[in-house]
NUSE-783425 format. One line per field, with one value per residue: residue in one letter; x, y, z of N, C-alpha, C, O, CB in turn. Coordinates in steps of 0.05 Angstrom, whole numbers. Glycine has a CB too. Example, Ala and Ser with C-alpha at 12.3 -4.5 7.8 and 13.67 -1.06 7.14 Angstrom:
rest = (A_S) $
nxx = (264_257) $
nyy = (-114_-45) $
nzz = (156_142) $
caxx = (246_273) $
cayy = (-90_-21) $
cazz = (156_143) $
cxx = (264_258) $
cyy = (-66_1) $
czz = (156_157) $
oxx = (285_268) $
oyy = (-66_23) $
ozz = (169_161) $
cbxx = (226_282) $
cbyy = (-89_-12) $
cbzz = (181_114) $
END
This chain:
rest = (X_X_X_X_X_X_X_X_X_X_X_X_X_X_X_X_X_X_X_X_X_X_X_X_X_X_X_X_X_X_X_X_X_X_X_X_X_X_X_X_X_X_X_X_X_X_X_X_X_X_X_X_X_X_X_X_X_X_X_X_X_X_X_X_X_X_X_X_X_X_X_X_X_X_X_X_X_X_X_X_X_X_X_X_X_X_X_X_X_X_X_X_X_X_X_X_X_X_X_X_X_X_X_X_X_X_X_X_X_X_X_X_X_X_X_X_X_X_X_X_X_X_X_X_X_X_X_X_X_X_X_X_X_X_X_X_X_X_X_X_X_X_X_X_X_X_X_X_X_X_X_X_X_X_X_X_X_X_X_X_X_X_X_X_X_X_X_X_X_X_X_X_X_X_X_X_X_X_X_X_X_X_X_X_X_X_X_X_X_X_X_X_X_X_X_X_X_X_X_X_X_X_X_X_X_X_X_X_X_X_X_X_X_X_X_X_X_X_X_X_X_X_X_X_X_X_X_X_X_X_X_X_X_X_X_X_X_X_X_X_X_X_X_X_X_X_X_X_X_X_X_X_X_X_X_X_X_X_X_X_X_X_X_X_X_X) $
nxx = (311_307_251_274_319_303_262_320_334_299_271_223_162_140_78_35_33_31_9_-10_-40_-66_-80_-113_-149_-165_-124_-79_-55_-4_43_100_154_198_252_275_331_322_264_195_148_136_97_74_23_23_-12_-57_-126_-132_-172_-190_-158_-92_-39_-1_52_60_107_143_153_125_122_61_16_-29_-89_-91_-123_-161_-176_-182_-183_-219_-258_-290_-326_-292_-273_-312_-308_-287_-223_-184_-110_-78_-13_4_-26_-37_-92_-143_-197_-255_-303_-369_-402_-402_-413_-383_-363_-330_-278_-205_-147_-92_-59_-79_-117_-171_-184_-169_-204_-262_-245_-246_-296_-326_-323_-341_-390_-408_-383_-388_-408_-361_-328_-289_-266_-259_-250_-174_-143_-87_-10_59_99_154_140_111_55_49_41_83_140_194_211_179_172_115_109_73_65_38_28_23_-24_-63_-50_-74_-127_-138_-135_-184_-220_-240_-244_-191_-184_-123_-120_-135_-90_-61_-16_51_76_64_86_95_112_151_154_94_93_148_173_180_215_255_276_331_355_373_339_338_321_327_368_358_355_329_322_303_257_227_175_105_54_-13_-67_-142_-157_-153_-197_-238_-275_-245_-274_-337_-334_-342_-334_-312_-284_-245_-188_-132_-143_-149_-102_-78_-89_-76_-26_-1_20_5_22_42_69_113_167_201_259_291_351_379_385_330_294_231_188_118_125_177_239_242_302_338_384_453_494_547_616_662) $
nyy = (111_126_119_108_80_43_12_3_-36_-74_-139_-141_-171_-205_-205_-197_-202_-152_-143_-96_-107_-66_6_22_-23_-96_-109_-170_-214_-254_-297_-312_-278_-249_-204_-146_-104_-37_-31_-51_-97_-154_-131_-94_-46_-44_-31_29_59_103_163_210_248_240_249_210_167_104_88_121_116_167_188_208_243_213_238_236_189_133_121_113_146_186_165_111_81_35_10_-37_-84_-135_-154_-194_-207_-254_-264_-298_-305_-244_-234_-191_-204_-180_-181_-163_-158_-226_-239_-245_-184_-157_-179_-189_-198_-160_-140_-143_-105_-116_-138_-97_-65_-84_-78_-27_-17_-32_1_43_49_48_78_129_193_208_210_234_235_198_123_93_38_36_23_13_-23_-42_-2_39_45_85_129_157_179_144_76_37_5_-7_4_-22_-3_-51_-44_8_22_-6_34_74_63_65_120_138_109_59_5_-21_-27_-56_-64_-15_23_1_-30_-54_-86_-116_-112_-130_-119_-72_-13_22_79_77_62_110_141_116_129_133_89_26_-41_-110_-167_-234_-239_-199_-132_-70_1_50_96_145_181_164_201_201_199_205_171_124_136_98_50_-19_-68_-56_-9_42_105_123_143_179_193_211_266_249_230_277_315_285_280_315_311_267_227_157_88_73_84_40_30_-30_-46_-95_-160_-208_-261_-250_-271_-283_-288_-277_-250_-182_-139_-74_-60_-42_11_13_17_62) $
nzz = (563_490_445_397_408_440_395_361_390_401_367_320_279_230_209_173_101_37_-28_-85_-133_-159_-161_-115_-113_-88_-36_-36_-8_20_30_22_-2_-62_-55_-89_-94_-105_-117_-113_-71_-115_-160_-140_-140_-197_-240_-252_-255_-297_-279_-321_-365_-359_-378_-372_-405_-416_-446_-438_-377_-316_-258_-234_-192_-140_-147_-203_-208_-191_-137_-72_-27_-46_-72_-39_-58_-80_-41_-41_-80_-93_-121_-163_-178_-234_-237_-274_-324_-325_-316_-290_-249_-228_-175_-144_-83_-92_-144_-204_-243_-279_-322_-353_-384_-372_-402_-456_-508_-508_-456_-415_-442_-425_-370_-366_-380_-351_-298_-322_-332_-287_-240_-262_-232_-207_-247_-287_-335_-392_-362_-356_-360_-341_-356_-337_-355_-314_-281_-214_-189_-139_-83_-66_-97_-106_-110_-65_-1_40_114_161_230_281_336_337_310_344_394_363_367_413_422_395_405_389_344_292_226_203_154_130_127_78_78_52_89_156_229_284_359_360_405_405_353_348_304_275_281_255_207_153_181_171_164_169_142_137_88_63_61_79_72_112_95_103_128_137_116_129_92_69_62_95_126_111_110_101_93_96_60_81_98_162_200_227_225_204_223_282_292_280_322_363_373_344_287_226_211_200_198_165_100_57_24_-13_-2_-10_-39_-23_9_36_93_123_189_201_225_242_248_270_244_275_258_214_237_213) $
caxx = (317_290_228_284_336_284_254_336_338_278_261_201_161_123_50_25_47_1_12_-30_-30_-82_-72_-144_-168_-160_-106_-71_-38_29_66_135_161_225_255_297_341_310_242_175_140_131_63_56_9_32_-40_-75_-145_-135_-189_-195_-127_-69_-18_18_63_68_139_170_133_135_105_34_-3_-64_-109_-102_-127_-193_-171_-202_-182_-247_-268_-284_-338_-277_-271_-340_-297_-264_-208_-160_-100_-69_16_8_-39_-47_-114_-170_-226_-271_-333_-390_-424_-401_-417_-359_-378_-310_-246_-191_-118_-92_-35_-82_-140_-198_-177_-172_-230_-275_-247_-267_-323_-345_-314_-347_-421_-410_-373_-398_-408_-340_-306_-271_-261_-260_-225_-167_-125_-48_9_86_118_163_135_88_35_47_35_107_148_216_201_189_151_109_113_59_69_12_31_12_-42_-64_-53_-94_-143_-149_-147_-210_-241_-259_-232_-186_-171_-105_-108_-137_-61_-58_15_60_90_50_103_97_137_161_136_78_105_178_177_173_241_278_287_353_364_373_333_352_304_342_387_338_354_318_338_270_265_206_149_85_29_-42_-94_-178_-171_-147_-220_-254_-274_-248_-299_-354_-333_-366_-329_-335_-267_-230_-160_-119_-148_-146_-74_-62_-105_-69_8_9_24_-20_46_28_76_149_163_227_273_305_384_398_360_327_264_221_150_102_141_201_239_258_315_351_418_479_513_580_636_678) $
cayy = (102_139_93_100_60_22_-5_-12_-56_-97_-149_-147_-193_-204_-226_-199_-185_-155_-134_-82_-101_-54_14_21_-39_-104_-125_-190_-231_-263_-317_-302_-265_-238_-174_-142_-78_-19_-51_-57_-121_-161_-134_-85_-21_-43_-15_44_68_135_186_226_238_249_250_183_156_79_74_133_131_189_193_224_241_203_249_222_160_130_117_105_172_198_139_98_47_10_-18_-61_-98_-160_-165_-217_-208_-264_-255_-320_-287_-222_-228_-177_-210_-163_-188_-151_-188_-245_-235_-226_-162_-153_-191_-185_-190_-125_-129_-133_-80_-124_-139_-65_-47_-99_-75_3_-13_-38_28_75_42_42_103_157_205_209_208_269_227_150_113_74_25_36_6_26_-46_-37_23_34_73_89_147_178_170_131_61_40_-13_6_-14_-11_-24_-65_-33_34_11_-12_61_95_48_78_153_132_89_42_-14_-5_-51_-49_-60_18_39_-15_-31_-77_-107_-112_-121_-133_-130_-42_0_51_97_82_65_140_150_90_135_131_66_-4_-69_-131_-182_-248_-230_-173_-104_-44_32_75_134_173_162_162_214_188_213_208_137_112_136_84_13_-35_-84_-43_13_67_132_117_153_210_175_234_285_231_226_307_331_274_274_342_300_250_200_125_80_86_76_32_26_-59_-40_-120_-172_-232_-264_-247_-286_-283_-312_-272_-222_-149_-125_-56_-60_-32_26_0_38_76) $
cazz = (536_474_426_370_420_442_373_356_413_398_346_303_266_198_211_147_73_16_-50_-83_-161_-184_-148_-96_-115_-64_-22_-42_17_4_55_21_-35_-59_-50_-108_-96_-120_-128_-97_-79_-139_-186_-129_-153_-236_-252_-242_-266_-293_-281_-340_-384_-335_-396_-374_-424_-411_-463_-411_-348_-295_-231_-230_-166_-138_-149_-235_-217_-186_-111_-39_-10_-61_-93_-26_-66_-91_-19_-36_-107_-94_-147_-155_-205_-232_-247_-305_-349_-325_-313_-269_-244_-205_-165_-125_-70_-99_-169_-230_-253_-299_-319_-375_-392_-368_-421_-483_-504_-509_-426_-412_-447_-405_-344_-370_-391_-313_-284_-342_-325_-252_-231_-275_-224_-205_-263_-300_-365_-397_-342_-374_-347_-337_-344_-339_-338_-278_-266_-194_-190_-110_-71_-68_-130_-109_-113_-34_10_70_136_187_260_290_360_327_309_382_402_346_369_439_418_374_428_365_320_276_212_195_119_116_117_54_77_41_103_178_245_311_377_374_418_388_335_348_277_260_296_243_183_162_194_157_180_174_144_125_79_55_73_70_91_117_71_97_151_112_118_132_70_75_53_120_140_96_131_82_92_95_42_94_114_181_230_232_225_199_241_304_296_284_347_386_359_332_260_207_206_217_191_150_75_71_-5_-12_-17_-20_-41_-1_14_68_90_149_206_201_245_229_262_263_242_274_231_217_242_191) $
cxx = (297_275_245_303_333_271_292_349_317_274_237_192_139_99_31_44_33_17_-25_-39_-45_-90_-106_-151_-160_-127_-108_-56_-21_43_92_135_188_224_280_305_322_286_220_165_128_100_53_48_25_8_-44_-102_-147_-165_-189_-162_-107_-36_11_22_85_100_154_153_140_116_83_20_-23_-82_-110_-114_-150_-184_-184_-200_-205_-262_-278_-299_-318_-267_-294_-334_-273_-256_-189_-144_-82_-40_10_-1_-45_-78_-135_-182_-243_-299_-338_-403_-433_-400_-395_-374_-357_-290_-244_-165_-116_-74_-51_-103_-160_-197_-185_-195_-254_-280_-253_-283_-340_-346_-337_-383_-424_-393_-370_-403_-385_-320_-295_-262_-260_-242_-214_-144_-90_-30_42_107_126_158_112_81_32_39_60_131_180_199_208_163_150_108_93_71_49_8_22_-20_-63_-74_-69_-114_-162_-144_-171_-232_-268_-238_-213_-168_-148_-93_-127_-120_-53_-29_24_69_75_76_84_110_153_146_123_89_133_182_186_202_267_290_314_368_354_356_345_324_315_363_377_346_340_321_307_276_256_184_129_60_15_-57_-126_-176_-167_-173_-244_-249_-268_-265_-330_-360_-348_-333_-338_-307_-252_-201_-134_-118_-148_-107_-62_-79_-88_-37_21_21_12_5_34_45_99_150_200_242_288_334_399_383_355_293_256_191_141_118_160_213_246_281_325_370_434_491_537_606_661_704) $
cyy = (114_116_94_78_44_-6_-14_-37_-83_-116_-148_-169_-186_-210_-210_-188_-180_-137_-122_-78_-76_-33_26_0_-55_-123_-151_-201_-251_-287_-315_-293_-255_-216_-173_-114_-58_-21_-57_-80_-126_-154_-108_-54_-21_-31_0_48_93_149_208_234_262_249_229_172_134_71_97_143_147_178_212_225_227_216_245_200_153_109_120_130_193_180_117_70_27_-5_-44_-76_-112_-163_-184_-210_-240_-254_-284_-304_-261_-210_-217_-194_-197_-171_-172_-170_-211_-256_-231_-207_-152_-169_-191_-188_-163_-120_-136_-112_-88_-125_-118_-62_-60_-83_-39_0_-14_-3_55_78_50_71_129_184_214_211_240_263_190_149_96_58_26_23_14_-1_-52_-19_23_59_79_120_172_168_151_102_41_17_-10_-5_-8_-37_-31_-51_7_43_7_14_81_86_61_105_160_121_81_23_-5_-25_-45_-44_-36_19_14_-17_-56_-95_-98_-117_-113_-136_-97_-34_24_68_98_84_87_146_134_110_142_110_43_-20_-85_-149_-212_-240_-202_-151_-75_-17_45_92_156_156_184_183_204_214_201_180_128_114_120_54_1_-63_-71_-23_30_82_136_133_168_201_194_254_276_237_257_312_315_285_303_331_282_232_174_108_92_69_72_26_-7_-41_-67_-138_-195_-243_-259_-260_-278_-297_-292_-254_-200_-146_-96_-66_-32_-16_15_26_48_77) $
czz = (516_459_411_383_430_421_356_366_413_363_340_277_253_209_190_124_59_-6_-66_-123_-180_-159_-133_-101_-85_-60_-28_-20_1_28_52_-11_-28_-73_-67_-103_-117_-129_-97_-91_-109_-149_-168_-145_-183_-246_-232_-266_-269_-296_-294_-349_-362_-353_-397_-394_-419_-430_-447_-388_-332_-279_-233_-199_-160_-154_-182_-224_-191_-162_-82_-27_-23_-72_-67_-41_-73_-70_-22_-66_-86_-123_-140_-188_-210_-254_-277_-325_-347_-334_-292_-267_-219_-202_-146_-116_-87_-127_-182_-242_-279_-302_-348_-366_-388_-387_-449_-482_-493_-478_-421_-418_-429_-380_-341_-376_-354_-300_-305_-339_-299_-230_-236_-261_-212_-219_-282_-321_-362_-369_-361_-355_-359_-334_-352_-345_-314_-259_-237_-192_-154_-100_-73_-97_-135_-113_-77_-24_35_87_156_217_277_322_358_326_334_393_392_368_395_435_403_386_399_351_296_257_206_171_114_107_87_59_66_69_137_202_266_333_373_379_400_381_341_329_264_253_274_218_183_171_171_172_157_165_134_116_55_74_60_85_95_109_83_120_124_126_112_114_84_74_76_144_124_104_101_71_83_68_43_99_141_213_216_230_222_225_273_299_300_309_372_387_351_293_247_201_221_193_168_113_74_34_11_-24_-28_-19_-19_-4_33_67_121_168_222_214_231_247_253_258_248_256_228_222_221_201) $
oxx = (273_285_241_303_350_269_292_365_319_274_224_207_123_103_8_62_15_34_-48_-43_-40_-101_-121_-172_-152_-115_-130_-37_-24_56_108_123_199_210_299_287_312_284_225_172_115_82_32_65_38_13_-41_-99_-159_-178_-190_-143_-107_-15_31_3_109_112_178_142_165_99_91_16_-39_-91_-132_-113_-154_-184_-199_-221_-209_-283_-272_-292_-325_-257_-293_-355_-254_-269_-180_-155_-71_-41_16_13_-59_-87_-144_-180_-242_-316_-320_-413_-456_-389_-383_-396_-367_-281_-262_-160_-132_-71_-36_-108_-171_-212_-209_-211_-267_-302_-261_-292_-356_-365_-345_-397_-445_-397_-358_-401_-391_-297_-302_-248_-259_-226_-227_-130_-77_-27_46_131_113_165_95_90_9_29_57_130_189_174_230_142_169_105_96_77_41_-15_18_-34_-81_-97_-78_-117_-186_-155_-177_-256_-290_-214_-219_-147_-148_-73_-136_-119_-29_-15_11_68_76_92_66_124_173_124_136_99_143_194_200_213_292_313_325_393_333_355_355_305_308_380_389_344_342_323_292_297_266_179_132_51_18_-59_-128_-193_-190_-174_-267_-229_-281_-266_-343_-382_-363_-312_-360_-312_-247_-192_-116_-100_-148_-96_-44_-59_-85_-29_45_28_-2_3_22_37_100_137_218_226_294_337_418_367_372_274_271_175_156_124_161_198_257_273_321_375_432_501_547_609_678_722) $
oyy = (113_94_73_57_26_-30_-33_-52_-106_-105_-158_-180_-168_-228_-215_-172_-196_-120_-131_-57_-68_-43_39_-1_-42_-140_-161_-186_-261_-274_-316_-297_-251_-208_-189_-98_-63_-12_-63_-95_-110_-170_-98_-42_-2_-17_-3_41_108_144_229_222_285_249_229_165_136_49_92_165_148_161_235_204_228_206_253_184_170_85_139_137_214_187_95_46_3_-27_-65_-82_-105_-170_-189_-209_-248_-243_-277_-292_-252_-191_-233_-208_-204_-169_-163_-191_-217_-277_-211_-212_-140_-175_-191_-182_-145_-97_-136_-101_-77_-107_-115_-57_-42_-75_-28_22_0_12_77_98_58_76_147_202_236_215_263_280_171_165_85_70_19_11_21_2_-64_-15_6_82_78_134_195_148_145_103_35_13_-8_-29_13_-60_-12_-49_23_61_23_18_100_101_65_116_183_122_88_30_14_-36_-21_-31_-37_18_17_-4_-77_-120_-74_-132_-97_-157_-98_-38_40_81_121_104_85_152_139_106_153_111_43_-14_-78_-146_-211_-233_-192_-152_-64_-16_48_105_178_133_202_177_192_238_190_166_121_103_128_40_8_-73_-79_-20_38_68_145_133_167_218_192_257_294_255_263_300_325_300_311_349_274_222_172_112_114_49_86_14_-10_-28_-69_-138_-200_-232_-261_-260_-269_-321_-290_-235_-201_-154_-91_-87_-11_-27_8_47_31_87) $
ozz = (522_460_399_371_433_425_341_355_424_341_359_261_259_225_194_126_56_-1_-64_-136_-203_-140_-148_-88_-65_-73_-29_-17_-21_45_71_-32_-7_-91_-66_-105_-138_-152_-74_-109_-122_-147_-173_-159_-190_-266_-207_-289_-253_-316_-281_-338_-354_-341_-412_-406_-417_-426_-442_-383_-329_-284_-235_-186_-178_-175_-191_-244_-173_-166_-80_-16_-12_-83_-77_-39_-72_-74_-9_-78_-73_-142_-118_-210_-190_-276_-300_-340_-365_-348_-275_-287_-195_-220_-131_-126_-94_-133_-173_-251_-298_-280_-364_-343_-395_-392_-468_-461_-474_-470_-421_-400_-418_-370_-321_-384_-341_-294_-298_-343_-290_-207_-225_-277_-203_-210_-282_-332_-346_-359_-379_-337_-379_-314_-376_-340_-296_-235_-239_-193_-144_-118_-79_-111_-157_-118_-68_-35_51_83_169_222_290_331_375_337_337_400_405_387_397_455_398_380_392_349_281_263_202_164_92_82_79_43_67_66_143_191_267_333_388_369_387_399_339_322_244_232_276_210_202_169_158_196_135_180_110_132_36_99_38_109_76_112_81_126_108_148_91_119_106_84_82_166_126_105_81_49_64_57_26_102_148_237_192_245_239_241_289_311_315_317_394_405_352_277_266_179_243_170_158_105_83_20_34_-44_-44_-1_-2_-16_53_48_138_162_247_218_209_268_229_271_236_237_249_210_218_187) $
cbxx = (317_305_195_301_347_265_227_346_334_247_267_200_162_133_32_-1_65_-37_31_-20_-34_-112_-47_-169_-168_-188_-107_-59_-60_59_64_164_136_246_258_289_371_322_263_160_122_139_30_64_12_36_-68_-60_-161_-116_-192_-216_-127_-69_-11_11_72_39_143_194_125_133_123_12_-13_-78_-109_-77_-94_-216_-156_-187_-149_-243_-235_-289_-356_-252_-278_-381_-284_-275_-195_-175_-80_-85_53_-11_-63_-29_-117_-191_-226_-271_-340_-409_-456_-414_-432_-345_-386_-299_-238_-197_-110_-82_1_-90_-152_-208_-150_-156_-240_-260_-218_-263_-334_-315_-268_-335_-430_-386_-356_-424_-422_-337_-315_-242_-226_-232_-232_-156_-137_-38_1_95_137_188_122_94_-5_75_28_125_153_239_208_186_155_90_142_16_87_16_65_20_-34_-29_-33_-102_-130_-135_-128_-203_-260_-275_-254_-175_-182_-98_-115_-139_-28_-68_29_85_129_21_132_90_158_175_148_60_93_196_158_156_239_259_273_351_350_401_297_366_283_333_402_302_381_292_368_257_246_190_144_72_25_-55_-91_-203_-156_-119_-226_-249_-317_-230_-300_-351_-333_-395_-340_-350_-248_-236_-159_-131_-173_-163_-60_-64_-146_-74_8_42_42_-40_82_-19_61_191_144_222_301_288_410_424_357_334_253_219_146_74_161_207_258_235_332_352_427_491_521_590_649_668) $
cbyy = (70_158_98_125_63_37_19_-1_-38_-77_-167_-126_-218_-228_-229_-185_-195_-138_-160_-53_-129_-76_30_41_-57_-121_-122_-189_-251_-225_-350_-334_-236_-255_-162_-146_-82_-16_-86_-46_-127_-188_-174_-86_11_-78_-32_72_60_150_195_252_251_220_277_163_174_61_77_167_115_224_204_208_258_206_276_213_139_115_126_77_185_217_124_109_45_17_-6_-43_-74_-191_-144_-261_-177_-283_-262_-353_-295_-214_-242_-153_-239_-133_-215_-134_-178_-250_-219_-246_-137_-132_-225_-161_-196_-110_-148_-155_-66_-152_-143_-46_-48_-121_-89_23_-45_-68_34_70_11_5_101_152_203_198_183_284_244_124_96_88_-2_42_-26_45_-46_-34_44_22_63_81_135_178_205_137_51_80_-40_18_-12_-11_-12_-105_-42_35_-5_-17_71_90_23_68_169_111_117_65_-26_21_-61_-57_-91_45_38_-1_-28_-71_-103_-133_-111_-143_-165_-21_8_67_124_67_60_169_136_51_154_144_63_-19_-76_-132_-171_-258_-257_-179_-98_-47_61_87_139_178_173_122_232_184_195_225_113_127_163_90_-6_-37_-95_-34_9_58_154_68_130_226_152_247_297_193_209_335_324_239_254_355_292_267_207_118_70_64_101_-3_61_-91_-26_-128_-184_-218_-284_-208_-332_-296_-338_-270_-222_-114_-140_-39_-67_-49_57_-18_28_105) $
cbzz = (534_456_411_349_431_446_349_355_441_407_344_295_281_171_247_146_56_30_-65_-62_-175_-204_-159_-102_-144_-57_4_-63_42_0_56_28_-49_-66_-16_-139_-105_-136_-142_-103_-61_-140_-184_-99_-134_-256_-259_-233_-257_-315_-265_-330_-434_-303_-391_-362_-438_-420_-507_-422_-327_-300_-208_-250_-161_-109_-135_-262_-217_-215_-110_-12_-11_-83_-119_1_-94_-109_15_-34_-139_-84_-163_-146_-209_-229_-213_-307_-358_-337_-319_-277_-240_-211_-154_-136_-60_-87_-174_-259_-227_-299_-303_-389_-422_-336_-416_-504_-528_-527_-415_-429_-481_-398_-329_-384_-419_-280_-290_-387_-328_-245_-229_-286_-218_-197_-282_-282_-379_-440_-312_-405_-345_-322_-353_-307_-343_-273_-290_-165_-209_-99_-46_-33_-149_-82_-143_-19_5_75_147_179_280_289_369_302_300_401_400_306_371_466_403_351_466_338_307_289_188_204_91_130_151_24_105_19_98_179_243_313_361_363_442_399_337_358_267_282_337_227_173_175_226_156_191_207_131_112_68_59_77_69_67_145_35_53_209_103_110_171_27_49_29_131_145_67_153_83_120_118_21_132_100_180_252_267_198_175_231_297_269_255_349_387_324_360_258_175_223_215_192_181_53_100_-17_-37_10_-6_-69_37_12_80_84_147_185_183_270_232_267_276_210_273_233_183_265_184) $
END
């Protein structure tokens, strides 16, 4: 039996969710949220911090590459900022070992300017102009430019683990959604294929290429494994986890199973 007829054959299950409101900063944990067609988790990556003027125009947003904006795959200090956003007031609050070091309204100036002012004191060597904070509305500041929620598989994970002969956190890959229960990298094999989450469905678009950031301890905010280059020397490819589009809405929380779904017969 092939790992794709294998992981169609098997159920999987939720045991984390995270939303990413402010795009490098920190992971947000979620117990349930709802899933809207065409649509990322709710708030997820609504901010970025651009790195010097990347010509984004918040009244017709486009897709810009990482590399405008002040991210972990070069930027790793922003693993050592605890932020927390809140959806009521749309408010930052960013602390250092423990300390608030910034917070603001991200939807007025004086907010914004706060939270550039922290970045413009504190990251000066890195920067390539003002940093300014971003915002598109519905727009996400993600990695690839459809609007898509990632999936890592914890059994993947597992496997890196022992080609690394080392630990290996799982919120590097910053995924919106964690599973458990398919066998190592079947995932890869789903694109193309629907799951099944309640009454939530999502189609896999794309398996996700592993960047530098996936070599940055998120606790720590050291550069500390080979993660990319671990996966191409082993695999022959830097894929680790699938990037999946909502075709119908639903909720989904920690708990819950994934299934494949059945194509329907025409």
């Amino acid at each position: 039996m092939t790992a794709s007829a294998m992981t169609a054959n098997q159920i999987a299950e939720i045991t984390g969710l995270y939303r990413y409101p402010i795009k490098g900063l920190t992971p947000e944990s979620l117990p349930r949220i709802s899933l809207r067609s065409g649509q990322t988790l709710p708030a997820d990556r609504r901010y970025a911090i651009e790195n010097g003027p990347s010509g984004f125009d918040p009244d017709a947003p486009q897709w810009k590459p990482k590399i405008q904006f002040l991210m972990l795959a070069r930027n790793e200090r922003l693993a050592s900022l605890d932020s927390r956003f809140e959806d009521a007031t749309n408010r930052l609050t960013i602390r250092k070992d423990g300390q608030i070091v910034a917070s603001g309204d991200l939807e007025t100036a004086a907010g914004r300017a706060a939270i550039e002012g922290y970045f413009s004191e504190n990251f000066q060597p890195e920067l390539k102009g003002p940093p300014k904070v971003l915002s598109g509305r519905d727009h996400s500041f993600s990695d690839v430019a459809r609007k898509v929620v990632s999936i890592i598989n914890l059994d993947s994970v597992r496997a890196l683990e022992t080609m690394l002969g080392a630990a290996v956190h799982p919120l590097r890959f910053r995924a919106n959604l964690y599973a458990k229960g398919w066998p190592a990298w079947s995932e890869l094999d789903l694109v193309g294929q629907t799951l099944a989450i309640g009454r939530a469905r999502l189609e896999v678009v794309k398996r996700i290429k592993r960047c530098p950031a996936t070599n940055v301890d998120p606790d720590t905010a050291r550069r500390d494994l080979e993660i990319p280059a671990t996966l191409s020397s082993n695999l022959g490819h830097m894929d680790c986890g699938i990037y999946a589009e909502v075709i119908a809405d639903g909720e989904i929380g920690v708990g819950d199973q994934i299934a494949v779904e059945e194509p329907k017969l025409v």
